[in-house]
Biotite code that builds the C-alpha atoms (Angstrom):
import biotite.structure as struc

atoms = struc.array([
    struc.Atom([8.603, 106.876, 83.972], chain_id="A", res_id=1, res_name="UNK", atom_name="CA", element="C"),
    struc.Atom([12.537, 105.851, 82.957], chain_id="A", res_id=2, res_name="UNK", atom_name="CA", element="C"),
    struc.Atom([14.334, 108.406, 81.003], chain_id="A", res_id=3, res_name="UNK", atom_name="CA", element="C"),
    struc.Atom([13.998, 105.629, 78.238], chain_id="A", res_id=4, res_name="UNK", atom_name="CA", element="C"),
    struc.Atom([10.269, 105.568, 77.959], chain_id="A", res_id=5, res_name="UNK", atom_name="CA", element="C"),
    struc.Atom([9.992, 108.990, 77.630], chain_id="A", res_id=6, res_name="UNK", atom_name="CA", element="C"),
    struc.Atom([12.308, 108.940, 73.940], chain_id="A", res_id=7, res_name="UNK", atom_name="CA", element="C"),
    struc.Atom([10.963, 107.898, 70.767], chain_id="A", res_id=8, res_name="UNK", atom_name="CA", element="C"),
    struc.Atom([11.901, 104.509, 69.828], chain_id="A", res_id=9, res_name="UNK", atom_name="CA", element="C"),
    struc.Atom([14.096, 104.726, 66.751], chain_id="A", res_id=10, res_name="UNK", atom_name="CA", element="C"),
    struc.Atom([15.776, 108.397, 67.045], chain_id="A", res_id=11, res_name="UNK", atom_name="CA", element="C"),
    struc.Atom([16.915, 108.586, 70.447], chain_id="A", res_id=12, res_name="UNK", atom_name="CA", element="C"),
    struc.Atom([17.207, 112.163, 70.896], chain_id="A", res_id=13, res_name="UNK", atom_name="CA", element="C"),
    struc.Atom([13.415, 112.395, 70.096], chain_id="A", res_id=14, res_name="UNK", atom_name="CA", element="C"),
    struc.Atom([10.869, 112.222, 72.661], chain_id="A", res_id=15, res_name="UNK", atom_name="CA", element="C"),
    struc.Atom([7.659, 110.084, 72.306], chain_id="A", res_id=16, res_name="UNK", atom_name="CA", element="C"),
    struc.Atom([4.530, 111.762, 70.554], chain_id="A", res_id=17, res_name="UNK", atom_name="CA", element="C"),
    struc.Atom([1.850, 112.406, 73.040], chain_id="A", res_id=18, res_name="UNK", atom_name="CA", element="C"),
    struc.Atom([-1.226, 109.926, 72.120], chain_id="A", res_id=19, res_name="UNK", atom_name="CA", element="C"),
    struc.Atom([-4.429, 111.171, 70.681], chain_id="A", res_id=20, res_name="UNK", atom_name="CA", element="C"),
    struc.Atom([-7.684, 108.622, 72.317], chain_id="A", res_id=21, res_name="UNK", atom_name="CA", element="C"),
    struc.Atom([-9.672, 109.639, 68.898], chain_id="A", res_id=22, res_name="UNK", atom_name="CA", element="C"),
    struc.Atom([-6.960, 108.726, 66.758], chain_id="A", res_id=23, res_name="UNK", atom_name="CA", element="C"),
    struc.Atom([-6.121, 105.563, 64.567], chain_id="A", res_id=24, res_name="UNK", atom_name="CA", element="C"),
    struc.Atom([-3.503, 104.907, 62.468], chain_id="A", res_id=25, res_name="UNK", atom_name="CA", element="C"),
    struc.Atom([-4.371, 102.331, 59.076], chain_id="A", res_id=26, res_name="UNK", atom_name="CA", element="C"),
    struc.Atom([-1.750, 100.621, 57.008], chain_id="A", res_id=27, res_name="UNK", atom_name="CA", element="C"),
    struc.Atom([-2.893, 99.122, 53.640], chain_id="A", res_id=28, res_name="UNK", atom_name="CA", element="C"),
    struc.Atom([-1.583, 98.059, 50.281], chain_id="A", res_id=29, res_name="UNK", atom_name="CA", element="C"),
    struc.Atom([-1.661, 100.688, 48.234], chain_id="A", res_id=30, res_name="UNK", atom_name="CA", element="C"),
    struc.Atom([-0.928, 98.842, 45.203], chain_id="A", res_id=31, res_name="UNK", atom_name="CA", element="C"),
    struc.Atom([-3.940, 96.579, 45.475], chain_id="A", res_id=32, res_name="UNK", atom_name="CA", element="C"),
    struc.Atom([-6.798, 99.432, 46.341], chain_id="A", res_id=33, res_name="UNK", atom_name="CA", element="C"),
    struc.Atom([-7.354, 102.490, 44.771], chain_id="A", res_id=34, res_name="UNK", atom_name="CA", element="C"),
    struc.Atom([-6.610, 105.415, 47.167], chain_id="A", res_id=35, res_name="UNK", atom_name="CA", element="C"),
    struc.Atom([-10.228, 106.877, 47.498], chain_id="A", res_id=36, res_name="UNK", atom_name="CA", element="C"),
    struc.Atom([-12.281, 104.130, 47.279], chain_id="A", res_id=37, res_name="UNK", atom_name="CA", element="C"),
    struc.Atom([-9.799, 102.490, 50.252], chain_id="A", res_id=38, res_name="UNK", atom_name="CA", element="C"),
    struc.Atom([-10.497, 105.525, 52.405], chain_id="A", res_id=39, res_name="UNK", atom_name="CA", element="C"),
    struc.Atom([-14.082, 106.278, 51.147], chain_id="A", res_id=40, res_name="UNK", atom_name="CA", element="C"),
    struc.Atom([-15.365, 103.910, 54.713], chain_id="A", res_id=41, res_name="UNK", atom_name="CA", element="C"),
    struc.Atom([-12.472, 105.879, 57.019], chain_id="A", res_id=42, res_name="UNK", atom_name="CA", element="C"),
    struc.Atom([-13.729, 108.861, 56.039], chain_id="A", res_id=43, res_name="UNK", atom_name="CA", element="C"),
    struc.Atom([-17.431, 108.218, 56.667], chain_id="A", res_id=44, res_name="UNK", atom_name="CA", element="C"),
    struc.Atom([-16.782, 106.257, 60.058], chain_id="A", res_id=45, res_name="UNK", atom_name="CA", element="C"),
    struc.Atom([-14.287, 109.737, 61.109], chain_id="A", res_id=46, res_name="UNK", atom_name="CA", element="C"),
    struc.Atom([-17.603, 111.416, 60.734], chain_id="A", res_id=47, res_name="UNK", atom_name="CA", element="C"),
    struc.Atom([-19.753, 109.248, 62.502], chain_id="A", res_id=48, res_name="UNK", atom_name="CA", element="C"),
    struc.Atom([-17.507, 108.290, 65.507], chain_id="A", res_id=49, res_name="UNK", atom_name="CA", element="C"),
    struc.Atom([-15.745, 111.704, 65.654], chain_id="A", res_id=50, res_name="UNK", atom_name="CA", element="C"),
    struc.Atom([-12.348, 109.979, 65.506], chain_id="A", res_id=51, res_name="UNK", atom_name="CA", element="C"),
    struc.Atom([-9.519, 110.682, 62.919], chain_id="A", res_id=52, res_name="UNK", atom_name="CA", element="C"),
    struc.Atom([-7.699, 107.938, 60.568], chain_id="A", res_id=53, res_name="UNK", atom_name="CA", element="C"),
    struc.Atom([-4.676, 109.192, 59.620], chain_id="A", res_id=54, res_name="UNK", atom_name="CA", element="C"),
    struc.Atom([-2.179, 107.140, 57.069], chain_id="A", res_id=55, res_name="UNK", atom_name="CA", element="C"),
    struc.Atom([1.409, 107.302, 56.698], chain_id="A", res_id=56, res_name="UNK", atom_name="CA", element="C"),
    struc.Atom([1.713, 108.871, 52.859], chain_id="A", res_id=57, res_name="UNK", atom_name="CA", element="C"),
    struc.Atom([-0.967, 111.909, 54.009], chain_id="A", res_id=58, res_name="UNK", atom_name="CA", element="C"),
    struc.Atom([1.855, 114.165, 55.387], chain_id="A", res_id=59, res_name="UNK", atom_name="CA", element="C"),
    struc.Atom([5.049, 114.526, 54.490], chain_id="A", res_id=60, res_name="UNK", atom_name="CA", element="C"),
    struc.Atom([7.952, 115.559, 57.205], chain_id="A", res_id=61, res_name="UNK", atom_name="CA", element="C"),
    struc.Atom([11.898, 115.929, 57.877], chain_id="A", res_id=62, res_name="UNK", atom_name="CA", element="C"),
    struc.Atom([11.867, 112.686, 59.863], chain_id="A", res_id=63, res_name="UNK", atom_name="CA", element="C"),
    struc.Atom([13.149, 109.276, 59.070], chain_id="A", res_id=64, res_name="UNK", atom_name="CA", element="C"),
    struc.Atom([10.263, 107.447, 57.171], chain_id="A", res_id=65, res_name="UNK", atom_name="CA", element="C"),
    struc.Atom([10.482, 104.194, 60.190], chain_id="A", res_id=66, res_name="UNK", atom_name="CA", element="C"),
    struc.Atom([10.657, 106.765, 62.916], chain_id="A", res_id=67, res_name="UNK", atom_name="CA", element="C"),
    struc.Atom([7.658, 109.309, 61.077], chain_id="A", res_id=68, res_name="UNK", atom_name="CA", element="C"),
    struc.Atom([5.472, 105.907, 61.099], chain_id="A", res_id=69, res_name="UNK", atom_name="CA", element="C"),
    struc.Atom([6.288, 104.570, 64.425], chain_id="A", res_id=70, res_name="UNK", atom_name="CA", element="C"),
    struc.Atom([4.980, 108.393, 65.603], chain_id="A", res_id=71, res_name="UNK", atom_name="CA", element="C"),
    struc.Atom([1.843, 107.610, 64.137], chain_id="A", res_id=72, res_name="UNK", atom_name="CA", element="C"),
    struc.Atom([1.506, 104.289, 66.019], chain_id="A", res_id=73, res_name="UNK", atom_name="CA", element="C"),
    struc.Atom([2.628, 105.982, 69.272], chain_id="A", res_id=74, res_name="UNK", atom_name="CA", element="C"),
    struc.Atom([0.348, 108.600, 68.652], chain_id="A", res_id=75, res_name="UNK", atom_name="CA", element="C"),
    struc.Atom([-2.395, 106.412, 67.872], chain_id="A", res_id=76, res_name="UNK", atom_name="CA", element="C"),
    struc.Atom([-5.147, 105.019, 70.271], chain_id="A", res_id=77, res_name="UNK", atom_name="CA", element="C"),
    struc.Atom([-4.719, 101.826, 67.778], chain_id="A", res_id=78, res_name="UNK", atom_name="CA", element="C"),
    struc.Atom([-4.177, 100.434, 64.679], chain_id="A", res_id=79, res_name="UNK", atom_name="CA", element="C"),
    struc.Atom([-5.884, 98.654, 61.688], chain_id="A", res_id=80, res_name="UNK", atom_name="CA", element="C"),
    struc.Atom([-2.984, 96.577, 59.388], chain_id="A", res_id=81, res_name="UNK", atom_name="CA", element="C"),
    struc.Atom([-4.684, 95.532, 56.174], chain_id="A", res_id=82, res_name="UNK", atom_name="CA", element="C"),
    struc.Atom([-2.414, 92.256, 55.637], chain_id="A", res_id=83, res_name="UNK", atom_name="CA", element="C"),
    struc.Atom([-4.038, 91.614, 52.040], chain_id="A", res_id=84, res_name="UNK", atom_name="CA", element="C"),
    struc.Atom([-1.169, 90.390, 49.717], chain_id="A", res_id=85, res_name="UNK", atom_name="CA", element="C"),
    struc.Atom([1.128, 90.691, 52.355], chain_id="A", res_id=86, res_name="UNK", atom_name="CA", element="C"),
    struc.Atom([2.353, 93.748, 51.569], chain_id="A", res_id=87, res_name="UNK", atom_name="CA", element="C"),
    struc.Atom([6.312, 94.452, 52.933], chain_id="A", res_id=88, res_name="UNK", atom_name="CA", element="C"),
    struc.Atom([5.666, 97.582, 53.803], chain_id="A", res_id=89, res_name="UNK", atom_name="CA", element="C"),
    struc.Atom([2.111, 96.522, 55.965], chain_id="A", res_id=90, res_name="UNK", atom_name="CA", element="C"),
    struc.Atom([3.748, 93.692, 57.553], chain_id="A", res_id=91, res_name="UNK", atom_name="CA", element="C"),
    struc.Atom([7.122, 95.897, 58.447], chain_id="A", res_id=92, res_name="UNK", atom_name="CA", element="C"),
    struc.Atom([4.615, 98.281, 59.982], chain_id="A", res_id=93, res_name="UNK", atom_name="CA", element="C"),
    struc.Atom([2.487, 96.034, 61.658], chain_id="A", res_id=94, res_name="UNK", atom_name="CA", element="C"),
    struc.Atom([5.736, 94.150, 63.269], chain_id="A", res_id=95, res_name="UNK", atom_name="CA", element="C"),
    struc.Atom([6.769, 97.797, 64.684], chain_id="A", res_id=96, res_name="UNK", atom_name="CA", element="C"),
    struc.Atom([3.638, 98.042, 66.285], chain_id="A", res_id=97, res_name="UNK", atom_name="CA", element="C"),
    struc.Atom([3.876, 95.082, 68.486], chain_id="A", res_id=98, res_name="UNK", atom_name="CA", element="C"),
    struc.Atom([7.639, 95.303, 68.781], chain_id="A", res_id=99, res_name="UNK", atom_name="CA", element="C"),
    struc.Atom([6.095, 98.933, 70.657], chain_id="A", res_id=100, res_name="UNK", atom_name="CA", element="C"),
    struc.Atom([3.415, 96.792, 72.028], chain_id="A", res_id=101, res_name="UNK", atom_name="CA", element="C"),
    struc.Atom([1.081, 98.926, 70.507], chain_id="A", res_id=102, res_name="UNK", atom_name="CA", element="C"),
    struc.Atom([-2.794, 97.872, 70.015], chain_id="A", res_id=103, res_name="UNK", atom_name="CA", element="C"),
    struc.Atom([-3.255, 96.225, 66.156], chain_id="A", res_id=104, res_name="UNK", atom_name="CA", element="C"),
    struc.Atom([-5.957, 94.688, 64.922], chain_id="A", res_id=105, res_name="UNK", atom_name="CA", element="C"),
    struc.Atom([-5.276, 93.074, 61.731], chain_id="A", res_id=106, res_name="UNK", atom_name="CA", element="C"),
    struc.Atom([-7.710, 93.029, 58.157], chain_id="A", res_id=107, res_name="UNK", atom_name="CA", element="C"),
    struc.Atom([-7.330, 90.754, 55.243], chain_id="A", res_id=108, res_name="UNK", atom_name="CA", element="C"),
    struc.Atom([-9.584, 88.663, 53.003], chain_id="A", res_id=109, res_name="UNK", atom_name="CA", element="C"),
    struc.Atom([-10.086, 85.783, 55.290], chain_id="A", res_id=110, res_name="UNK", atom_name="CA", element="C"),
    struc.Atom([-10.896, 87.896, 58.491], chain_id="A", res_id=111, res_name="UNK", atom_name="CA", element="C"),
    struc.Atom([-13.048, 91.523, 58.049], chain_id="A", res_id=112, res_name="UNK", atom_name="CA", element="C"),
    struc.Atom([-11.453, 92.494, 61.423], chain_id="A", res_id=113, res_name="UNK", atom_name="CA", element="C"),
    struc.Atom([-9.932, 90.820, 64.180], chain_id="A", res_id=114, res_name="UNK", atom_name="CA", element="C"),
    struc.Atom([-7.591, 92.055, 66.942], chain_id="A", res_id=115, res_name="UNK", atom_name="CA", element="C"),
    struc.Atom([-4.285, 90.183, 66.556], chain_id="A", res_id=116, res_name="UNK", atom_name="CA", element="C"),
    struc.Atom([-2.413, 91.900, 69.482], chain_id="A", res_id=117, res_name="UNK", atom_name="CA", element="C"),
    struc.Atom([-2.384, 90.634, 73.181], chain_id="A", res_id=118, res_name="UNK", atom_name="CA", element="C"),
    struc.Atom([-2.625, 94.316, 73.711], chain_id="A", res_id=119, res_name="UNK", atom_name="CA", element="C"),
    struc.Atom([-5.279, 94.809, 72.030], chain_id="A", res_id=120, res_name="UNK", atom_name="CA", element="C"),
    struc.Atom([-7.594, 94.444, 74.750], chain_id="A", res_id=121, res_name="UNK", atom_name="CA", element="C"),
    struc.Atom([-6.697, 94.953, 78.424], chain_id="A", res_id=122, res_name="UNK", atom_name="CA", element="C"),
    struc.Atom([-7.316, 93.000, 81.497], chain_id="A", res_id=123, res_name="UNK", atom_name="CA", element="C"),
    struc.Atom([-10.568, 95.132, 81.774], chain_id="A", res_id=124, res_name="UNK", atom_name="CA", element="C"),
    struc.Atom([-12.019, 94.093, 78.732], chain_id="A", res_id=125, res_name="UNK", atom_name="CA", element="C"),
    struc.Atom([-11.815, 97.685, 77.100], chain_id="A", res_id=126, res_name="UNK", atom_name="CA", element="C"),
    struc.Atom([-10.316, 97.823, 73.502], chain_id="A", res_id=127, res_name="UNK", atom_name="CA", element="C"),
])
């Protein structure tokens, strides 16, 4: 592993968050969805599954707002990029992730969910 690989993408002196497997990060509108009823699902399926959603407004921290959400991404065993109304801030977030080459699957009214990232599933067929 390069000295580069090991730093965090935007703030240099950073180093990369280690990456939780029961972890996924969600980006939505939240202008189009009210908060709970958005998350209502997330928190159900966190239950079920045993895995953690986590969303960029639930913590707040000294870092950068890009660099706190390209953590999450990092972080995250994947990510689900609700592109309804092609929200700025969605699409910005959702660009980060595969400028990372992160995994993204991507959510809007035409598809319920589809995986939009050539990373999204490897060689071995595992997603």
């Amino acid at each position: 592993m390069t000295e580069a690989s090991t730093q965090s993408v935007i703030a240099t002196g950073l180093p990369n968050p280690a990456r939780n497997p029961r972890q996924i990060f969600v980006a939505y509108p939240y202008t189009l969805y009210d908060t709970n009823d958005y998350r209502k699902p997330y928190k159900e399926l966190a239950k079920a599954f045993n895995v953690q959603f986590v969303f960029a407004d639930e913590k707040i921290t000294t870092l950068h707002i890009l660099q706190k959400i390209a953590d999450y991404i990092r972080s995250s065993r994947c990510g689900i990029y609700d592109i309804s109304g092609w929200n700025a801030n969605v699409t910005l977030e959702l660009g980060l992730a595969y400028g990372m080459n992160e995994k993204a699957y991507v959510v809007g009214p035409e598809e319920p969910l589809i995986a939009s990232s050539h990373a999204a599933c490897g060689a071995e067929g595992s997603c």
